[in-house]
N, CA, C, O and CB atoms as a CASP TS submission, in Angstrom:
PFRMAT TS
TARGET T0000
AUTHOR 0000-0000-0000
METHOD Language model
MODEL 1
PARENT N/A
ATOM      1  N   UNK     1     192.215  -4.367 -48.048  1.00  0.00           N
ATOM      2  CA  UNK     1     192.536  -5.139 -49.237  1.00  0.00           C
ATOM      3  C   UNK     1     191.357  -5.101 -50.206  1.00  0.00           C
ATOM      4  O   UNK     1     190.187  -5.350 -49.912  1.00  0.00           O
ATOM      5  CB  UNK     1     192.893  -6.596 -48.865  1.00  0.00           C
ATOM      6  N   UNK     2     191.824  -4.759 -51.385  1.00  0.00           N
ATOM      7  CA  UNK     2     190.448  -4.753 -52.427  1.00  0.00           C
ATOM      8  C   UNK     2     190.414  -6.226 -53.009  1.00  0.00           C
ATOM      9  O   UNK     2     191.376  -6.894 -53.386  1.00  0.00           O
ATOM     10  CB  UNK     2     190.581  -3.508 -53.886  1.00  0.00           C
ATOM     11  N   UNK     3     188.755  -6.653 -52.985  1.00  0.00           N
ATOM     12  CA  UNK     3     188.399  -7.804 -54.023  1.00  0.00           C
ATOM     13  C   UNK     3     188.164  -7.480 -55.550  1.00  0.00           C
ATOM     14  O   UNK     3     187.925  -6.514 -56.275  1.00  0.00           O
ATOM     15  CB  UNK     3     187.105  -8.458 -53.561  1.00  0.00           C
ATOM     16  N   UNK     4     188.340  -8.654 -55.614  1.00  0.00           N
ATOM     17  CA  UNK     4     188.490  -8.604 -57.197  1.00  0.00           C
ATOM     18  C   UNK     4     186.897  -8.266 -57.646  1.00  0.00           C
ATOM     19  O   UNK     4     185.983  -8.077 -56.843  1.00  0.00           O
ATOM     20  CB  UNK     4     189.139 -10.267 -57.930  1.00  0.00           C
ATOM     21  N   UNK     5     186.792  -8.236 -58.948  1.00  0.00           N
ATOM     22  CA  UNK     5     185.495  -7.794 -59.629  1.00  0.00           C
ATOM     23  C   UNK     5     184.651  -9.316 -59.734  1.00  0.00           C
ATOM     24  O   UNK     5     185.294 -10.274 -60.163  1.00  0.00           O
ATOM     25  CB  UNK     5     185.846  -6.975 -61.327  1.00  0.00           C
ATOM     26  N   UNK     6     183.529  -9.469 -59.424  1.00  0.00           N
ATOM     27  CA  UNK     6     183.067 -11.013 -59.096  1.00  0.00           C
ATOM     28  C   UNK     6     181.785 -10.666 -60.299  1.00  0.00           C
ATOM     29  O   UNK     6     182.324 -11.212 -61.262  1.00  0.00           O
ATOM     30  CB  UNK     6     182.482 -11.508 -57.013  1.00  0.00           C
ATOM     31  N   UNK     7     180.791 -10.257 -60.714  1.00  0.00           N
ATOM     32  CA  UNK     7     180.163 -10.275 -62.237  1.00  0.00           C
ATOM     33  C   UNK     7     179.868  -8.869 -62.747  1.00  0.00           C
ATOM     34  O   UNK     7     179.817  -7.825 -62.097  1.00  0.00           O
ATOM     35  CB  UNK     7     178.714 -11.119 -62.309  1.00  0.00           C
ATOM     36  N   UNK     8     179.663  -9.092 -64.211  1.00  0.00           N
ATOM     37  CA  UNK     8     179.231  -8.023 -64.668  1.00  0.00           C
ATOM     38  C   UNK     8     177.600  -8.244 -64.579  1.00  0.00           C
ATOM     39  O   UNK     8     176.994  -9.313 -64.504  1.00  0.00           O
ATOM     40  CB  UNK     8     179.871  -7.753 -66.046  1.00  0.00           C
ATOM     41  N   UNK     9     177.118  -7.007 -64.608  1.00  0.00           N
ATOM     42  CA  UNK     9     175.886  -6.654 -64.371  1.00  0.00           C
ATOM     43  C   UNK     9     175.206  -5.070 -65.161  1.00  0.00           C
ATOM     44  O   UNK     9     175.680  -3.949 -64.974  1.00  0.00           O
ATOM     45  CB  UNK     9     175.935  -6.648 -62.811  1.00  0.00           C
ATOM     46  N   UNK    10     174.103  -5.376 -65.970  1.00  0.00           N
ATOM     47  CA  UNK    10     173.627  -4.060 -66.617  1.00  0.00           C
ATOM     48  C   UNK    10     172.549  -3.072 -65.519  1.00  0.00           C
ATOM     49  O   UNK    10     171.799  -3.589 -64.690  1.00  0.00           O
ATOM     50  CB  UNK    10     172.725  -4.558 -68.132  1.00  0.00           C
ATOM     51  N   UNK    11     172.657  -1.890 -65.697  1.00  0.00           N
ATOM     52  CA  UNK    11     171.825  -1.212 -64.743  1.00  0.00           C
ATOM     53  C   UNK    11     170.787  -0.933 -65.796  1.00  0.00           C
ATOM     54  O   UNK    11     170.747  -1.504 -66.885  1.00  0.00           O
ATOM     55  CB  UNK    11     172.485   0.110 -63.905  1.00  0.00           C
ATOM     56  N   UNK    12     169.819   0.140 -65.314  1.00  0.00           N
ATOM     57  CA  UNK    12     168.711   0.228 -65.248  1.00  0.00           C
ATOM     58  C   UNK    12     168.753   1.326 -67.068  1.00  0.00           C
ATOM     59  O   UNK    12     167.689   1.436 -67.678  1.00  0.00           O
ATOM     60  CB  UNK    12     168.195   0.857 -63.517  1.00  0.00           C
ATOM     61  N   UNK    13     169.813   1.862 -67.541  1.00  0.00           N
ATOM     62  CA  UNK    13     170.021   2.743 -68.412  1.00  0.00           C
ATOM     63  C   UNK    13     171.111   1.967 -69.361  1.00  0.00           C
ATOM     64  O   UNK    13     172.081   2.583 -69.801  1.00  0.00           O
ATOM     65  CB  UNK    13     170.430   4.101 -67.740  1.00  0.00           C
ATOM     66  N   UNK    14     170.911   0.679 -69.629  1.00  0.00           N
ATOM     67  CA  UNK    14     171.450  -0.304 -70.063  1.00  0.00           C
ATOM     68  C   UNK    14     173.158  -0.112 -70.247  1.00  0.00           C
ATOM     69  O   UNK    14     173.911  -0.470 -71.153  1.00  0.00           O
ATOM     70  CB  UNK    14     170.677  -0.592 -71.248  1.00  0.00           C
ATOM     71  N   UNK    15     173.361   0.489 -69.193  1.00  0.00           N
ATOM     72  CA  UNK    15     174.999   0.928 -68.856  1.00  0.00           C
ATOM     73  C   UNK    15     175.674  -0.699 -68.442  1.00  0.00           C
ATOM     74  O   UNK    15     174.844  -1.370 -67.829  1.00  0.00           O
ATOM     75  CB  UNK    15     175.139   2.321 -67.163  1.00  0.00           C
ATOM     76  N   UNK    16     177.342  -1.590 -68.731  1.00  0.00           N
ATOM     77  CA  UNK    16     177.274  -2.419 -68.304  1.00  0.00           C
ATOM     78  C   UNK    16     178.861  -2.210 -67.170  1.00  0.00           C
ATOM     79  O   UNK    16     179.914  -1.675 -67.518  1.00  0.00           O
ATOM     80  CB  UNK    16     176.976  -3.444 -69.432  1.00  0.00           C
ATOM     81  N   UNK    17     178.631  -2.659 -66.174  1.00  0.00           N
ATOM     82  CA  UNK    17     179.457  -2.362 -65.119  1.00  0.00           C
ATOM     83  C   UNK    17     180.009  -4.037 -64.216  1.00  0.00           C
ATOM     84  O   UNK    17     179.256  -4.823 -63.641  1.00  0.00           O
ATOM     85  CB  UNK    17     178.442  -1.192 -64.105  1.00  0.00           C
ATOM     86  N   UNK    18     181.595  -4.152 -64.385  1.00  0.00           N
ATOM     87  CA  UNK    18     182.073  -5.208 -63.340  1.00  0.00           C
ATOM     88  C   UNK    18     181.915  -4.413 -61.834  1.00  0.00           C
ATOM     89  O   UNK    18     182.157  -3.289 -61.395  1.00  0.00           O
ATOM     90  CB  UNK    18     183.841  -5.722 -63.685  1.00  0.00           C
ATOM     91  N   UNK    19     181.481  -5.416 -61.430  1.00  0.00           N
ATOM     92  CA  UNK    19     180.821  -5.112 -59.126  1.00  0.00           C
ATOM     93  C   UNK    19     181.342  -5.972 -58.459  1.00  0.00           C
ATOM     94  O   UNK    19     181.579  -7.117 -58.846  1.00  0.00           O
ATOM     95  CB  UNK    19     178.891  -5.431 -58.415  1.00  0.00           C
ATOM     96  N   UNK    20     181.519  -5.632 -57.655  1.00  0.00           N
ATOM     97  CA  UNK    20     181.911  -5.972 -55.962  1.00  0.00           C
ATOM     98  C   UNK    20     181.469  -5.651 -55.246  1.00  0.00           C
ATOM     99  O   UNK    20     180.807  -4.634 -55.450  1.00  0.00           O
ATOM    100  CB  UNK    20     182.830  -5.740 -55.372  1.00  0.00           C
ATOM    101  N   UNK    21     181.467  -6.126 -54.112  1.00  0.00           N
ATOM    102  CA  UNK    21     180.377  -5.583 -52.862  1.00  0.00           C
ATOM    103  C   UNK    21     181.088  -4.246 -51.890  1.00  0.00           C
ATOM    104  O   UNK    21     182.255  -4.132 -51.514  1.00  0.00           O
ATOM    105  CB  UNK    21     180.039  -7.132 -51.603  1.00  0.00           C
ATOM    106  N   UNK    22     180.348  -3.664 -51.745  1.00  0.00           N
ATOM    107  CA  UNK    22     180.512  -2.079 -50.969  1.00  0.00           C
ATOM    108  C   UNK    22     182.271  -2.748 -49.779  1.00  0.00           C
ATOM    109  O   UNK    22     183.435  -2.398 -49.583  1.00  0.00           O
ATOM    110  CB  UNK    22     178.253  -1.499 -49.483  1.00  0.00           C
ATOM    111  N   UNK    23     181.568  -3.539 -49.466  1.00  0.00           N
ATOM    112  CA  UNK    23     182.433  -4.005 -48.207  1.00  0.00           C
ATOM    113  C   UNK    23     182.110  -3.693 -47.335  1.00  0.00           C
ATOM    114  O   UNK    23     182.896  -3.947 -46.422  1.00  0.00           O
ATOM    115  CB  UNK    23     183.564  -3.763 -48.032  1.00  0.00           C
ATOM    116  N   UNK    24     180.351  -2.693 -46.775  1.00  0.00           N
ATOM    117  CA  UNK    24     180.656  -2.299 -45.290  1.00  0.00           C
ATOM    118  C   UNK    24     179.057  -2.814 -45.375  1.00  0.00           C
ATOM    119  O   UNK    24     178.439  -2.990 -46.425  1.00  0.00           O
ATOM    120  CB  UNK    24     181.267  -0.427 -44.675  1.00  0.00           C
ATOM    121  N   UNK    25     178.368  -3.080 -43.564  1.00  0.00           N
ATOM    122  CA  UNK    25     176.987  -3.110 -43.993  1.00  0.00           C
ATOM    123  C   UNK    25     176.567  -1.440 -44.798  1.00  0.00           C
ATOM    124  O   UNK    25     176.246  -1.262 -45.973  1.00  0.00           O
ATOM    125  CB  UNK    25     175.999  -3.487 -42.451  1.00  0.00           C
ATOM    126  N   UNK    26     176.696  -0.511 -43.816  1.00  0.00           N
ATOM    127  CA  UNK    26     175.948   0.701 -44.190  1.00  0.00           C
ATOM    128  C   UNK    26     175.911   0.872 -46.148  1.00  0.00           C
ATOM    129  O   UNK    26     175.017   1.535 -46.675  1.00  0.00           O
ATOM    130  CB  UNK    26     176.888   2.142 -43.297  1.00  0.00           C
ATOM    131  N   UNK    27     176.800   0.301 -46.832  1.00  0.00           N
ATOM    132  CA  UNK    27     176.875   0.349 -48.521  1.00  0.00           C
ATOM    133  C   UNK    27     176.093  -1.092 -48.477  1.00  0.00           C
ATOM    134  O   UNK    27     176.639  -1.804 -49.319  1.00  0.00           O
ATOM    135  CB  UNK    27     178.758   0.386 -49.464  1.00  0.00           C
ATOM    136  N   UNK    28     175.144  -1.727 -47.899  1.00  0.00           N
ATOM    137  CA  UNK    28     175.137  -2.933 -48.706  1.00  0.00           C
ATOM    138  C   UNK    28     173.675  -3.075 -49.925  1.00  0.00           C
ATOM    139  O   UNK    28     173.138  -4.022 -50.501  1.00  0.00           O
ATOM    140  CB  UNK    28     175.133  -4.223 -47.479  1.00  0.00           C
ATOM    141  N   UNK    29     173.431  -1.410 -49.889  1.00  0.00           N
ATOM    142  CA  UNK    29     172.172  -1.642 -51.032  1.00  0.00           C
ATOM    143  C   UNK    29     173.168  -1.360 -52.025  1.00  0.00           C
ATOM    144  O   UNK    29     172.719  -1.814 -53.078  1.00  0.00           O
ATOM    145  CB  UNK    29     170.597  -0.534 -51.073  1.00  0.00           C
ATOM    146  N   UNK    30     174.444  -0.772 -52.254  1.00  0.00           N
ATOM    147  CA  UNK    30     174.883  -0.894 -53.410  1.00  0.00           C
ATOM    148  C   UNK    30     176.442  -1.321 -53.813  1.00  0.00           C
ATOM    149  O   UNK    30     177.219  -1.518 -52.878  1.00  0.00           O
ATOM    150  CB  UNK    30     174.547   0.215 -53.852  1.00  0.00           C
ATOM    151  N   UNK    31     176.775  -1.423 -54.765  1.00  0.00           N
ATOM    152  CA  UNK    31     177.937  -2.502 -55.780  1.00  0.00           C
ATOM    153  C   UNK    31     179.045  -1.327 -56.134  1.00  0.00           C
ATOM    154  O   UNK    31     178.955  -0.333 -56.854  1.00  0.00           O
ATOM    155  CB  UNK    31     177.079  -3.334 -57.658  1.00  0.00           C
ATOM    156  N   UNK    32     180.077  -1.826 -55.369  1.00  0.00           N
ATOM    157  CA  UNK    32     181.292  -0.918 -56.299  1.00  0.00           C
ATOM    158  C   UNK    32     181.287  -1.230 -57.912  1.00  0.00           C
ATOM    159  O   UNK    32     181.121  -2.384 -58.306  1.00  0.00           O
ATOM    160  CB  UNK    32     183.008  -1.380 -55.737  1.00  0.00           C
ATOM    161  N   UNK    33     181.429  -0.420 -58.586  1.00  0.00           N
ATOM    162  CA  UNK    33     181.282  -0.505 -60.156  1.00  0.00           C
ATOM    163  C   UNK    33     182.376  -0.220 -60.691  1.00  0.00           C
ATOM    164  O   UNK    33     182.884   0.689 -60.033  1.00  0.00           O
ATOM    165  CB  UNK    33     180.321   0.340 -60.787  1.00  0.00           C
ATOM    166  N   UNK    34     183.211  -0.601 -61.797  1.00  0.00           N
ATOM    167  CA  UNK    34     183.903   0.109 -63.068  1.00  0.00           C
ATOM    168  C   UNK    34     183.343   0.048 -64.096  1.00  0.00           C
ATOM    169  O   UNK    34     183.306  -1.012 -64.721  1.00  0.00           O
ATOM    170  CB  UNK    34     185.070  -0.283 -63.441  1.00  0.00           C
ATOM    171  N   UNK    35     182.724   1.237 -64.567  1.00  0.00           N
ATOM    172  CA  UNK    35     182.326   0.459 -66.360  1.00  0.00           C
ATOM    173  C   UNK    35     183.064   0.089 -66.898  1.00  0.00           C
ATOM    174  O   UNK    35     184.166   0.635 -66.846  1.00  0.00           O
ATOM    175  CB  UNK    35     181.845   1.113 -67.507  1.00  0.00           C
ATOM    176  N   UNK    36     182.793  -1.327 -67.908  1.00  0.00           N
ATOM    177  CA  UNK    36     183.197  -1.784 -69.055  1.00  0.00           C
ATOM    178  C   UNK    36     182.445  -1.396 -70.156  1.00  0.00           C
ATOM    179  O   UNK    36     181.515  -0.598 -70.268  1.00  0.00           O
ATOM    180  CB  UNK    36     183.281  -3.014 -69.001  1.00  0.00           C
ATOM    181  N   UNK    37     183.186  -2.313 -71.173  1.00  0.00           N
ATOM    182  CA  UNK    37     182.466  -2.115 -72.561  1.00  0.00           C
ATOM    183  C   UNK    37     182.873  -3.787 -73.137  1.00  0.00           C
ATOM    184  O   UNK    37     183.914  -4.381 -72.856  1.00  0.00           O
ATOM    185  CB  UNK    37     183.256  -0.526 -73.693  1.00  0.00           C
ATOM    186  N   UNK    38     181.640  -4.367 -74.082  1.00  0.00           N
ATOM    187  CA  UNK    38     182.146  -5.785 -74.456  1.00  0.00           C
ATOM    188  C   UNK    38     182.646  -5.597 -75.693  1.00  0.00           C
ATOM    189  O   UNK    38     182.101  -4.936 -76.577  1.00  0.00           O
ATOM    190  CB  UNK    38     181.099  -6.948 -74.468  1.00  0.00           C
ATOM    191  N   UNK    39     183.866  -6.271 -75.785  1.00  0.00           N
ATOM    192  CA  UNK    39     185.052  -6.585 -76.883  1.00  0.00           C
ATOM    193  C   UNK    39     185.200  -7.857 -77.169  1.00  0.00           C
ATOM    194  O   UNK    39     185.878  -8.790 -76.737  1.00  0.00           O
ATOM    195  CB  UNK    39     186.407  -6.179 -76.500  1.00  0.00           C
ATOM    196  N   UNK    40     184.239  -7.654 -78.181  1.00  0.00           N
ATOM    197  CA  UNK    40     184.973  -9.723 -78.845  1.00  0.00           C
ATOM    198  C   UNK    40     184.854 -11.060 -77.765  1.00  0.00           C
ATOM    199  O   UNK    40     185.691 -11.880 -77.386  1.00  0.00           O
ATOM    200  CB  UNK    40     187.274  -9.759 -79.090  1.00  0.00           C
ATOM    201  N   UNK    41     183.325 -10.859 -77.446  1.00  0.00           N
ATOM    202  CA  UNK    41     183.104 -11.863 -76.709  1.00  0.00           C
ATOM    203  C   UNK    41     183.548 -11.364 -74.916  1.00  0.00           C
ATOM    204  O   UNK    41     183.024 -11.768 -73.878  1.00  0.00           O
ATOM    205  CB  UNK    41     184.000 -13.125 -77.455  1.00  0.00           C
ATOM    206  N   UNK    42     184.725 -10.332 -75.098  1.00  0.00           N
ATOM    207  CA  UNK    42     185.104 -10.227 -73.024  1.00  0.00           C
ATOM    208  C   UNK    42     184.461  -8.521 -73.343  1.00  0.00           C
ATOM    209  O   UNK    42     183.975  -7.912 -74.296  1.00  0.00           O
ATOM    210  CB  UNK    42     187.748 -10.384 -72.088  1.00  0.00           C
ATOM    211  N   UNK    43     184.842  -8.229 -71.791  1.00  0.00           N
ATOM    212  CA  UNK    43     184.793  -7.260 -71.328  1.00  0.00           C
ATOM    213  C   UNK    43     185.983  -6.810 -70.583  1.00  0.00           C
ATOM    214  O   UNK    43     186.751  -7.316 -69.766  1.00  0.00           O
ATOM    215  CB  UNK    43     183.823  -7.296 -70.784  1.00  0.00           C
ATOM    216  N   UNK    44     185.817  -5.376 -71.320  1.00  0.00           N
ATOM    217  CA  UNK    44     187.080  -4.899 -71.041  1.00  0.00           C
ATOM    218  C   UNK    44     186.678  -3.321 -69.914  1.00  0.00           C
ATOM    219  O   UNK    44     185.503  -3.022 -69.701  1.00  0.00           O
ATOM    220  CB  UNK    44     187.959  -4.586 -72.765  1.00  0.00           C
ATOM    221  N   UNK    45     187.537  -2.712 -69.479  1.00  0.00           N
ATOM    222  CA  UNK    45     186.894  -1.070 -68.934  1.00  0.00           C
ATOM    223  C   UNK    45     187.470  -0.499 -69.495  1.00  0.00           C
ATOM    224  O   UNK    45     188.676  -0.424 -69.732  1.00  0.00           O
ATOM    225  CB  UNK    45     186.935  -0.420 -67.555  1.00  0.00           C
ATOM    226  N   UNK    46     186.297   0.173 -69.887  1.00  0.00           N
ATOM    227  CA  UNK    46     186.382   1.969 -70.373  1.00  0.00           C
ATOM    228  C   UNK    46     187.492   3.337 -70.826  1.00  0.00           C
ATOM    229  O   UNK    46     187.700   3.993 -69.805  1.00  0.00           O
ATOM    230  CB  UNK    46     185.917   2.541 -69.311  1.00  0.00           C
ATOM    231  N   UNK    47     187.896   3.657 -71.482  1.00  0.00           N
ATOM    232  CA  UNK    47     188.756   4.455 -71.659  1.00  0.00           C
ATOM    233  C   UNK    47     188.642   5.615 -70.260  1.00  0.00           C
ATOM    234  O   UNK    47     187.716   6.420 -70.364  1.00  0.00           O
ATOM    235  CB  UNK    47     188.536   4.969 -73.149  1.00  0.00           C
ATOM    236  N   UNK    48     189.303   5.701 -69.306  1.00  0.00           N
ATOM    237  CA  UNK    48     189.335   6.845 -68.227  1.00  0.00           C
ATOM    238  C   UNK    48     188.420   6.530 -67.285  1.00  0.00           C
ATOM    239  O   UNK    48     188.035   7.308 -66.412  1.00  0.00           O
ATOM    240  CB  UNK    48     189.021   8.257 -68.728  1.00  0.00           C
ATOM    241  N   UNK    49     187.889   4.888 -67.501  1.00  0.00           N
ATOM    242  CA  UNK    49     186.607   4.590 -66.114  1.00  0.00           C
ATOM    243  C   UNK    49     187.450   4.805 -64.703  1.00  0.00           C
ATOM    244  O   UNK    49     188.659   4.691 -64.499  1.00  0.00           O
ATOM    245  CB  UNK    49     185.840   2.569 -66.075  1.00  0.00           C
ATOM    246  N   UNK    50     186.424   5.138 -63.850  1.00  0.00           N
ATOM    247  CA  UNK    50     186.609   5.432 -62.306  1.00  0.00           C
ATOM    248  C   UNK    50     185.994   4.400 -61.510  1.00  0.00           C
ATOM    249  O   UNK    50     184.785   4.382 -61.741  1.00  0.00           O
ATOM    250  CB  UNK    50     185.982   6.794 -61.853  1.00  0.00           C
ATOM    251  N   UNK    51     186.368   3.474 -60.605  1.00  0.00           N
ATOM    252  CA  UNK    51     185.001   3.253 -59.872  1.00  0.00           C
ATOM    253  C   UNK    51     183.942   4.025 -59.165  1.00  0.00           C
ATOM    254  O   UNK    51     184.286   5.061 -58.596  1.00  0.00           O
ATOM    255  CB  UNK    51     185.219   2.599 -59.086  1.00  0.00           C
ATOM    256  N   UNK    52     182.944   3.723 -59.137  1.00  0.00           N
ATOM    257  CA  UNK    52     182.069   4.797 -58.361  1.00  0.00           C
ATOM    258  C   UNK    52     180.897   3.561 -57.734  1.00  0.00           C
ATOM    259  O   UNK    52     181.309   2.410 -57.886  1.00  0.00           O
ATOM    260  CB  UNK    52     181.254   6.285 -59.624  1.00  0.00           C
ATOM    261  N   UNK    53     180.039   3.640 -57.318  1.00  0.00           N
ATOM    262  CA  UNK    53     178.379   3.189 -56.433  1.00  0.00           C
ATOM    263  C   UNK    53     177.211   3.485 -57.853  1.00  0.00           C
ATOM    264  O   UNK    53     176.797   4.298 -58.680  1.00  0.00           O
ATOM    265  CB  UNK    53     177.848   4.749 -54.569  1.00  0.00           C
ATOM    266  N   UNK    54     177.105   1.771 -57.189  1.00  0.00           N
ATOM    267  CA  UNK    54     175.519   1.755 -58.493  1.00  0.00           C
ATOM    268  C   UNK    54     174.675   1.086 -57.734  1.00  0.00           C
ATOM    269  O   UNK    54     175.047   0.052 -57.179  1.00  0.00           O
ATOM    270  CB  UNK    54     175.590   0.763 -60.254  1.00  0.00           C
ATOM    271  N   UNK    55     173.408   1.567 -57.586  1.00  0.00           N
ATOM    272  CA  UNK    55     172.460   0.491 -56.693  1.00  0.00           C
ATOM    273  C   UNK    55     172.125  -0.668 -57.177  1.00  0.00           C
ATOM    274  O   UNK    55     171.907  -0.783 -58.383  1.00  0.00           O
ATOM    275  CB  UNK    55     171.196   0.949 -56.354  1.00  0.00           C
ATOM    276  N   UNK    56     172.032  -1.648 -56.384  1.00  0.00           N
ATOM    277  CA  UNK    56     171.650  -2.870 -56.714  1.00  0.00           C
ATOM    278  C   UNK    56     170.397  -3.221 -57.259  1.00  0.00           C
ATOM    279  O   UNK    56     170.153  -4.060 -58.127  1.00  0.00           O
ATOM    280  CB  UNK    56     171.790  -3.494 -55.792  1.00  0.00           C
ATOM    281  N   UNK    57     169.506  -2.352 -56.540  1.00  0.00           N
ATOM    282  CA  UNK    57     168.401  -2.497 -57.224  1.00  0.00           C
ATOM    283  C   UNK    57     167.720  -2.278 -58.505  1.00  0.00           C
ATOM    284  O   UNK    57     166.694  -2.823 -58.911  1.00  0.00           O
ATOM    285  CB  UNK    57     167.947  -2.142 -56.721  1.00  0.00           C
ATOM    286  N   UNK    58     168.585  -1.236 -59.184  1.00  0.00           N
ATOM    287  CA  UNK    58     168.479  -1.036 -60.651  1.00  0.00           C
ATOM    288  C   UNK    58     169.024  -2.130 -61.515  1.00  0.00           C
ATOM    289  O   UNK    58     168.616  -2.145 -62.676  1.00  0.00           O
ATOM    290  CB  UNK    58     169.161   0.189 -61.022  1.00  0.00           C
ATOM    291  N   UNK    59     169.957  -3.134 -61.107  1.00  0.00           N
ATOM    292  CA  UNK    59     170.840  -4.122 -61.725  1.00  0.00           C
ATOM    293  C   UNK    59     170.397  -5.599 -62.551  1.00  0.00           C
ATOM    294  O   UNK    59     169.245  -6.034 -62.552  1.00  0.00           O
ATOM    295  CB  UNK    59     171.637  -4.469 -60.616  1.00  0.00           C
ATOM    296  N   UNK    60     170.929  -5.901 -62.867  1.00  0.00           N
ATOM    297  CA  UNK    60     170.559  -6.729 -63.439  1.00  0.00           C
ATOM    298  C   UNK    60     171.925  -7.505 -64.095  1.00  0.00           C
ATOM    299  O   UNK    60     172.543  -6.964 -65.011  1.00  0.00           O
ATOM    300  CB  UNK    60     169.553  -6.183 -64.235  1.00  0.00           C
ATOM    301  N   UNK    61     172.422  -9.088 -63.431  1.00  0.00           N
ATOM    302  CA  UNK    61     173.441  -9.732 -63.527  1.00  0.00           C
ATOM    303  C   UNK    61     173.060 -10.420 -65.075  1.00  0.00           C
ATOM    304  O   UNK    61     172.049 -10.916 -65.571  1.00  0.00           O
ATOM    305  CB  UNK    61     173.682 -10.667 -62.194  1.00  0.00           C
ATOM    306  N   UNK    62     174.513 -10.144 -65.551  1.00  0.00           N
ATOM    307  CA  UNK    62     174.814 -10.301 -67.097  1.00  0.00           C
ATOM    308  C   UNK    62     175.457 -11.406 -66.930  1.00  0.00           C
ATOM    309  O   UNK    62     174.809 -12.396 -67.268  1.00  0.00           O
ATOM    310  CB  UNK    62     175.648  -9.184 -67.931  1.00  0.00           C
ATOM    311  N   UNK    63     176.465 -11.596 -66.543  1.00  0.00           N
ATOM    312  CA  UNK    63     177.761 -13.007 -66.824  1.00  0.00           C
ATOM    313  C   UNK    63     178.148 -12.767 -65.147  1.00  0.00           C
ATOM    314  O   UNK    63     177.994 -11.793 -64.410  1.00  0.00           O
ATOM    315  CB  UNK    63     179.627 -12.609 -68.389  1.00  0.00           C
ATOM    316  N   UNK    64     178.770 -14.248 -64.905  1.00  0.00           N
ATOM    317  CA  UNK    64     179.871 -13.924 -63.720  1.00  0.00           C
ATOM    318  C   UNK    64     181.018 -14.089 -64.106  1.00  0.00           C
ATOM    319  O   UNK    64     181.179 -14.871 -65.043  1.00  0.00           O
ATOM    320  CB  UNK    64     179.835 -14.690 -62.515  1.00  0.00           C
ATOM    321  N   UNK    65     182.268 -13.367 -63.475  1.00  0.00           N
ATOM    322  CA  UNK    65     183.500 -13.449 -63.746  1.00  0.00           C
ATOM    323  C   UNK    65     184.111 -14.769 -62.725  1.00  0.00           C
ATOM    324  O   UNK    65     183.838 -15.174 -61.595  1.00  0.00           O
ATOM    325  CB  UNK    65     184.127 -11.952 -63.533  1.00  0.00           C
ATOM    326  N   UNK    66     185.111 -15.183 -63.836  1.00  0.00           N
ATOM    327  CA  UNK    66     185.934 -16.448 -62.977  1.00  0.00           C
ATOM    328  C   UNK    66     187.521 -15.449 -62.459  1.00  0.00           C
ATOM    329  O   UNK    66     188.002 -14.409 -62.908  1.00  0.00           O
ATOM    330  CB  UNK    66     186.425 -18.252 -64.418  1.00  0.00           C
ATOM    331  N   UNK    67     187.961 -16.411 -61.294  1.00  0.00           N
ATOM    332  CA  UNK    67     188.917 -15.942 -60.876  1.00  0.00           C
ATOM    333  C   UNK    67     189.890 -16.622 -62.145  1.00  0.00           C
ATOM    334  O   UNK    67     189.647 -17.606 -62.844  1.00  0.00           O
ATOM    335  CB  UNK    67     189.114 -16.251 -59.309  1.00  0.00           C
ATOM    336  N   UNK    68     191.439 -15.428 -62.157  1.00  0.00           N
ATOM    337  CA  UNK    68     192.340 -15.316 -63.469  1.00  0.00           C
ATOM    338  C   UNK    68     193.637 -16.479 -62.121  1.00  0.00           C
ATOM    339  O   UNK    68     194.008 -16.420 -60.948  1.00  0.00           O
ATOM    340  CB  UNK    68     192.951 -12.924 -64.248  1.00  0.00           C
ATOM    341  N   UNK    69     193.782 -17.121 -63.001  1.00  0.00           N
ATOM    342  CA  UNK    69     195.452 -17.598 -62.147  1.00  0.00           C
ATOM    343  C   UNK    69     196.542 -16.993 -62.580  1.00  0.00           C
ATOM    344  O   UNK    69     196.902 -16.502 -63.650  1.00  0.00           O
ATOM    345  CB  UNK    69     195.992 -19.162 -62.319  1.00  0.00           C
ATOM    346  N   UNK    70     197.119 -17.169 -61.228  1.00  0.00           N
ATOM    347  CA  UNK    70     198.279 -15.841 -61.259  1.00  0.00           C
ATOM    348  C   UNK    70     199.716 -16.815 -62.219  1.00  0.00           C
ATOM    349  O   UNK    70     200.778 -16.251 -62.478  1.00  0.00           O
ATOM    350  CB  UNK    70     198.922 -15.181 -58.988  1.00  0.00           C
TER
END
């Protein structure tokens, strides 16, 4: 089951990406990512973004995301 995206966070090449955690120990130096881009106050993703792995250690937490009610 996938989690939801829990904050956005800028990396090290002032790229800004919503993360989640790897889910396993062996990923836990780094953050599942989608890039976004900010629109009018939110953040939205990317025209054709993928998720991919961004290390944590380059990161740097921007906002946290609240959970949406269904």
């Amino acid at each position: 089951m996938l989690t939801a995206y829990t904050h956005i966070v800028e990396d090290s090449a002032n790229q800004l990406f919503a993360v989640r955690d790897a889910g396993s120990t062996e990923l836990a130096h780094v953050f599942r990512a989608l890039p976004v881009k900010r629109v009018r106050g939110a953040y939205e993703p990317k025209k054709g973004a993928r998720e991919g792995l961004i290390r944590r250690l380059s990161c740097r937490v921007v906002a946290t995301l609240t959970a949406q009610a269904a």
